[in-house]
Structure formats: structure tokens, C-alpha cells
C-alpha positions as CSV (number, residue, x, y, z in Angstrom):
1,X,15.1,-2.4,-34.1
2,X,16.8,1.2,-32.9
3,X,16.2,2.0,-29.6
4,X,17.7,4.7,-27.5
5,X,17.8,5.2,-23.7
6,X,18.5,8.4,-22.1
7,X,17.5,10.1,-18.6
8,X,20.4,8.5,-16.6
9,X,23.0,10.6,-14.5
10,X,24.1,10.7,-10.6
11,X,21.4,10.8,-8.0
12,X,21.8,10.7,-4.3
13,X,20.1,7.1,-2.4
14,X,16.9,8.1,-1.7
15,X,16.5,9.9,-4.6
16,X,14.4,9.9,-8.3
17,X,15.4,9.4,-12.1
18,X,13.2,8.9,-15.1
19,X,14.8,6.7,-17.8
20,X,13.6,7.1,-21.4
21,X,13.5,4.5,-24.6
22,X,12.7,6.0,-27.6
23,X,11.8,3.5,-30.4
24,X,12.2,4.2,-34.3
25,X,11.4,2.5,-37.2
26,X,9.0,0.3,-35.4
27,X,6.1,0.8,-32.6
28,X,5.9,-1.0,-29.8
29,X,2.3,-2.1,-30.6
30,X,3.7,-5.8,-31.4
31,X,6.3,-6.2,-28.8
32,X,7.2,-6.9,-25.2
33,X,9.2,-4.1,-24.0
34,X,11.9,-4.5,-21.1
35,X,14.2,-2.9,-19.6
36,X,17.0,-4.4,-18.0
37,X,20.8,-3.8,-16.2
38,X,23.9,-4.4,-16.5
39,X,26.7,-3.6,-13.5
40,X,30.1,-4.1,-13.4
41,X,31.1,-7.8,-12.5
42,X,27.4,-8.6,-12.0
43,X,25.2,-10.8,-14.4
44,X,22.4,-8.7,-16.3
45,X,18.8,-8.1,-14.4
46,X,15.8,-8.3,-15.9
47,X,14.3,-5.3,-14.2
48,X,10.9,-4.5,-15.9
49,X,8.4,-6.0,-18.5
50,X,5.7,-4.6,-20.0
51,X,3.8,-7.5,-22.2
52,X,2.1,-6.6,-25.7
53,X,-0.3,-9.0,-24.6
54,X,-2.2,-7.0,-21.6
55,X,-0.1,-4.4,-21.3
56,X,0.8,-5.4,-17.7
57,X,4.1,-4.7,-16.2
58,X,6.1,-7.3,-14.6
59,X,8.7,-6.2,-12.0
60,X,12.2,-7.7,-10.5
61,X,11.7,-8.0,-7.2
62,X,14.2,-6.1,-6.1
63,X,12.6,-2.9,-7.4
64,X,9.0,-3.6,-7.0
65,X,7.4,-0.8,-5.1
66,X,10.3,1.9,-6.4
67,X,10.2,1.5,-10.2
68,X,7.4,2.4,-12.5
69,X,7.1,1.5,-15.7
70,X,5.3,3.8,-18.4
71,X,4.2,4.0,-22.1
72,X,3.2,7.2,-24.1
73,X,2.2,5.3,-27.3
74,X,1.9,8.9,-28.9
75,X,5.5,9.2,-28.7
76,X,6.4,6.3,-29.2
77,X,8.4,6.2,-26.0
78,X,8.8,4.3,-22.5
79,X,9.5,5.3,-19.4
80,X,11.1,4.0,-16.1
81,X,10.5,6.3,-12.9
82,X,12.7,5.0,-10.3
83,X,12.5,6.2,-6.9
84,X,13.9,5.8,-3.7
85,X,16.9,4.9,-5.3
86,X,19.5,2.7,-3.7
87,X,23.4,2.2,-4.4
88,X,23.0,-1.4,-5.4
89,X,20.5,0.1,-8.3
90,X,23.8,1.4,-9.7
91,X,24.3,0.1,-13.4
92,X,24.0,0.6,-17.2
93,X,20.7,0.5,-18.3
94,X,19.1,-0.3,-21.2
95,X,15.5,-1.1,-23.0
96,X,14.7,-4.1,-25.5
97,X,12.2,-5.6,-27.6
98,X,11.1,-8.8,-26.6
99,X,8.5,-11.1,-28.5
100,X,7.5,-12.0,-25.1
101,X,8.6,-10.5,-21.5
102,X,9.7,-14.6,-20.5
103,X,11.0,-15.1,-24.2
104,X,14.3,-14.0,-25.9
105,X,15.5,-10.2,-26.7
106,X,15.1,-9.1,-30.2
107,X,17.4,-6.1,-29.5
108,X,18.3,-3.6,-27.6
109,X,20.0,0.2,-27.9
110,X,22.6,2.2,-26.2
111,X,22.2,1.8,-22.4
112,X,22.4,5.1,-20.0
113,X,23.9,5.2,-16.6
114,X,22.4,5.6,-13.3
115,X,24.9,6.2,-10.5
116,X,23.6,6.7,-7.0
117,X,26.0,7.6,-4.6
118,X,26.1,10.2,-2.0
């Protein structure tokens, strides 16, 4: 499993950021795909699951109603919009293959970082 995440950087509370995953050497067809964080001297968050069941998207609650998770199976690629971003949403992110979004990782790639500060 090689998966890359890109699209983080600084952005000011309040504002947007679009996180990517690329996936190679395998599609995401068969897979639960995730994206979760990782903060300094927090424990990791689950923040968003798409299932390869039903394709439906399962959000932390903390970022319900701001983050958007996306699929372009052409590219092989999924997205995270985030929006109305807070501080606390500061962190490393990063995407993983699941075999199921309440089951065990099967891998993940380099995270990206999203700062939000003013």
C-alpha cells in the first residue's frame, strides 16, 4: 500500500484547505479509505471514513458539517475539503487503507500538515 497526502499548509481560522491521497499500486475499489490526525501530545483522530461497502462517509464529530470527504475514482485519488477551519483542527494528517472504516489500518503514507493560526 503507497499512499501520499499532500494539500496541507497554513490557513487562517475560518478558512479552507483541500487535502489529497493519492493511491498507487492498488485502487481503492476494495478498501475503506480514512483519513485521520495526529497532533502533538494528542492521541490520533479518526477524522473521516469512506466504506467500500456503500461508499458512505462517516465523520468525527468534531468536524461534521466542515469536512467533506471526496473520491475521483478516475484518478485514483481522495479528497478532504475542510472548511471553516479552527486552531484545534491543527495536526499532521494522513490517509489509510482500511479493510473496514471500524476495522484495523492496513497502512498509511506520509502525512501533510495543516496549521491554522492567525
Amino acid at each position: 500500500v503507497q499512499l501520499q497526502a499532500s494539500g496541507g499548509g497554513l490557513a487562517q481560522p475560518g478558512g479552507s484547505l483541500r487535502l489529497s491521497c493519492a493511491a498507487s499500486r492498488f485502487t481503492w475499489d476494495y478498501y475503506s479509505i480514512g483519513w485521520f490526525r495526529q497532533a502533538p501530545g494528542k492521541e490520533r483522530e479518526g477524522v473521516s471514513c469512506m466504506s467500500s461497502s456503500d461508499g458512505t462517509t462517516h465523520d468525527a464529530d468534531s468536524v461534521k458539517g466542515r469536512f467533506t470527504f471526496s473520491r475521483d475514482k478516475r484518478r485514483n485519488t481522495v479528497y478532504l475539503q475542510m472548511n471553516r477551519l479552527k486552531p484545534e483542527d491543527t495536526a499532521v494528517y494522513f490517509c489509510a487503507a482500511y479493510v473496514s472504516c471500524d476495522g484495523p489500518s492496513l497502512g498509511w503514507g506520509q502525512g501533510t500538515q495543516v496549521t491554522v493560526s492567525s
